[in-house]
N, C-alpha and C positions, 0 to 999 in steps of 0.2 A: 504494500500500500504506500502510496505516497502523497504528503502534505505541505502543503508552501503556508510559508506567514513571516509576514513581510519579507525581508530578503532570505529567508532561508528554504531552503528545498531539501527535504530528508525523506530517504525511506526506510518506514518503521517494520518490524518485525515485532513476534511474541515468542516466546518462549512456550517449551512443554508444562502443566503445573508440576509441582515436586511438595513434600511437605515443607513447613513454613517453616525456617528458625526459630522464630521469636516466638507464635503463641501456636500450643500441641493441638492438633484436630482441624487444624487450617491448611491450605493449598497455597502455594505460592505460584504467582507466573508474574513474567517481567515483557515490559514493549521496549526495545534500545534498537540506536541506529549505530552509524560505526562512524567519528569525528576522523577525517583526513583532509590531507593537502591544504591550500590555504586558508579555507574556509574553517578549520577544524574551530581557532580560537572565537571565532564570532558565531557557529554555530553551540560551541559549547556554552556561550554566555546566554546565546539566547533560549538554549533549551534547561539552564538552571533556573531563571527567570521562571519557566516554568515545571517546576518542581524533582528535573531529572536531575540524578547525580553520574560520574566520571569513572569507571574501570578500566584503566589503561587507555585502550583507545575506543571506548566504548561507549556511551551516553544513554542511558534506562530507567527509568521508573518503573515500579508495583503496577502490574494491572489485574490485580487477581480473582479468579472465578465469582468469590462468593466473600471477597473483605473489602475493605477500603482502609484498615487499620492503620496505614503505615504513613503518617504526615511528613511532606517536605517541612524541614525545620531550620530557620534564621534568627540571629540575634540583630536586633538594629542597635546600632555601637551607639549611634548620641543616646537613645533611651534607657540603655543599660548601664544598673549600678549595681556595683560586686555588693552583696549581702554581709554581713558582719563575719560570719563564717568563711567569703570566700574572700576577705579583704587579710584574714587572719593563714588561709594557703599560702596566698602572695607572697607575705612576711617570711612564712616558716620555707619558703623556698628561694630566699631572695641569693643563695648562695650558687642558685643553679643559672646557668646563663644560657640566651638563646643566641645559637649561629645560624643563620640560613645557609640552605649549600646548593649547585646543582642537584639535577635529580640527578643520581649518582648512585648507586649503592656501597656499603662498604663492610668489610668482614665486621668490624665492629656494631653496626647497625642491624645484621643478619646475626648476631649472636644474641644480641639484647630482642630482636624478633621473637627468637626462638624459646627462649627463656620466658615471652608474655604469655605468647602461643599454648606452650605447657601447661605453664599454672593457673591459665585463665580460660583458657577455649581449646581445651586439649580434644573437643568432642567435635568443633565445631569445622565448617568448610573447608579454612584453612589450614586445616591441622597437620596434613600432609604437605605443606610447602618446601622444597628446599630451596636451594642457596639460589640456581638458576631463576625458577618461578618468583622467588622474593628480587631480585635483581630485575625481572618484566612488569613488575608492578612497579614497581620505584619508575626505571627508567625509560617503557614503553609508553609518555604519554605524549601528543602530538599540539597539547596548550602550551600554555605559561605554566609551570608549576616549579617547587623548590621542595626539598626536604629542610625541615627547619628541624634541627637538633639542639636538646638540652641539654646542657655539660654542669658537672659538678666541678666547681671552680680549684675547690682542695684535692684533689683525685688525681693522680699521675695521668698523663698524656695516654691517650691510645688505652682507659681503663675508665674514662670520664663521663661516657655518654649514661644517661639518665633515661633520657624519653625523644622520640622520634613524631615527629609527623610530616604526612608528606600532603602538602596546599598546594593546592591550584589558585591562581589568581585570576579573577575575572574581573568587567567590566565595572561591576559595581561591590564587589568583596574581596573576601579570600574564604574559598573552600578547603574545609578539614576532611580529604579522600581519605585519607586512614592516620593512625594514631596507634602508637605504642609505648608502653612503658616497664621499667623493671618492677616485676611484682613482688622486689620483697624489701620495698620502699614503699608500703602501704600507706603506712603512718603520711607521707608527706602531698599523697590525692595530686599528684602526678596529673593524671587525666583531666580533671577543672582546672589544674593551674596551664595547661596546657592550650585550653579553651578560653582561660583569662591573658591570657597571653597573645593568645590570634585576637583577639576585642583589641588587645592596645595595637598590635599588628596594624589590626584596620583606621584604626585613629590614626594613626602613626602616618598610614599612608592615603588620608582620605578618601576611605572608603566605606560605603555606608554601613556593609552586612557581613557578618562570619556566617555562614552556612557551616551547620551541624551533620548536614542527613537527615535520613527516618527518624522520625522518635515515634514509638510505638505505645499507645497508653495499652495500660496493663501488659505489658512486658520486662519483667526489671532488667532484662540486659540494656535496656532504653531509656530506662527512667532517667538517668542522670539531667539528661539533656532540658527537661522540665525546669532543674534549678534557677534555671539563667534565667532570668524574666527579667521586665516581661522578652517574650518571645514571638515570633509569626510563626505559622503554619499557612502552607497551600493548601487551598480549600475552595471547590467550586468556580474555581479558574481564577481565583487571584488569594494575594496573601494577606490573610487577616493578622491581627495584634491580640496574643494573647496575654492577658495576665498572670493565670496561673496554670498550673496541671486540668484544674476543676472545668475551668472555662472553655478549654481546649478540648478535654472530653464529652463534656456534652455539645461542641458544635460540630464533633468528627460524624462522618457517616456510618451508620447503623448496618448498612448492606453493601454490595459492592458498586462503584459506583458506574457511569455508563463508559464503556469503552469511548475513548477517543486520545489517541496519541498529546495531541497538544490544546 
């Protein structure tokens, strides 16, 4: 099938369903096009805009048989203030530093992967990744993007990396494509300072929104993302401001909603 709006011309596909990640007794299926050649960075921006996210060279959102669970989710940077608790991460990590890099992969990056992977989603899709596959996610993407790494400032060279994320930059953000951290640095929530971190990112460089992904209510692999308020979610072709967790679950859709790529 194919769809134009405004300058973009894409065509969509769907996937087979499969079971869901995030919530048991549901069906998953995805609609993605494939971003190349020069149009890749203006069609990626324009298809975040509407609620698709980035898999190497790839561009997709949820269209699934019988959900609609799964909300594109943005923080807008001037309306977000870090919570007492996430002003107090900040602090407790002020010793970790952010470097941005190419997209690049590197042994150290792929070890601290490995070690998330383990202790935290040893069940899940990417469980079986090695070195190569972690190396095509990083570096097969045809946008803007950076891997932005957190280093422990007192920590010997080449033993310093903390937390990984790999952003894409777009027209009006920057998107968090994946995130990783050492899981046995619990105490110091790695993951939100990492989130609070891309917010100043986007201050920093005048731009409006940190794109999160999915957040899925009633899913705790997901919940996190709720913190950050307020928040948007895409919802019936444009993105609303949500307040809280509450607000956003009762405006999400109850059934699946109607196919339509964009």
């Amino acid at each position: 099938m194919s769809q134009h709006h405004n300058t973009i011309t894409a065509q969509f596909f769907l996937t087979a369903t499969q079971p869901c990640p995030y919530l048991p007794g549901r069906e998953e299926r995805k609609v993605f096009t494939t971003l190349r050649g020069r149009d890749a960075n203006a069609t990626n921006d324009e298809l975040s805009l509407r609620g698709f996210r980035r898999s190497q060279s790839v561009a997709y959102r949820p269209s699934c048989p019988t959900c609609a669970s799964c909300l594109s989710t943005r923080i807008p940077v001037d309306a977000f203030t870090p919570t007492r608790t996430q002003r107090r991460i900040l602090r407790r990590n002020a010793d970790i530093e952010r470097r941005p890099c190419a997209p690049w992969a590197t042994e150290e990056q792929y070890a601290l992967f490995r070690a998330y992977l383990d202790a935290r989603h040893g069940d899940g899709g990417m469980a079986e990744m090695d070195a190569a596959e972690f190396a095509a996610m990083i570096e097969e993407t045809p946008v803007r993007s950076r891997v932005v790494e957190y280093h422990d400032v007192n920590a010997p060279r080449g033993r310093s990396l903390r937390a990984a994320c790999l952003t894409d930059v777009t027209s009006d953000g920057v998107s968090m494509v994946y995130s990783f951290y050492d899981p046995d640095m619990q105490a110091r929530s790695l993951g939100a300072h990492m989130i609070l971190d891309h917010v100043e990112i986007a201050r920093e460089a005048g731009l409006p929104y940190v794109y999160l992904g999915y957040w899925v209510p009633g899913s705790p692999k997901m919940g996190y993302k709720a913190q950050f308020r307020p928040f948007e979610v895409y919802l019936h072709g444009r993105w609303l401001l949500m307040l809280d967790a509450a607000e956003a679950e009762a405006a999400a859709p109850r059934g699946p909603a109607p196919f339509d790529p964009l």
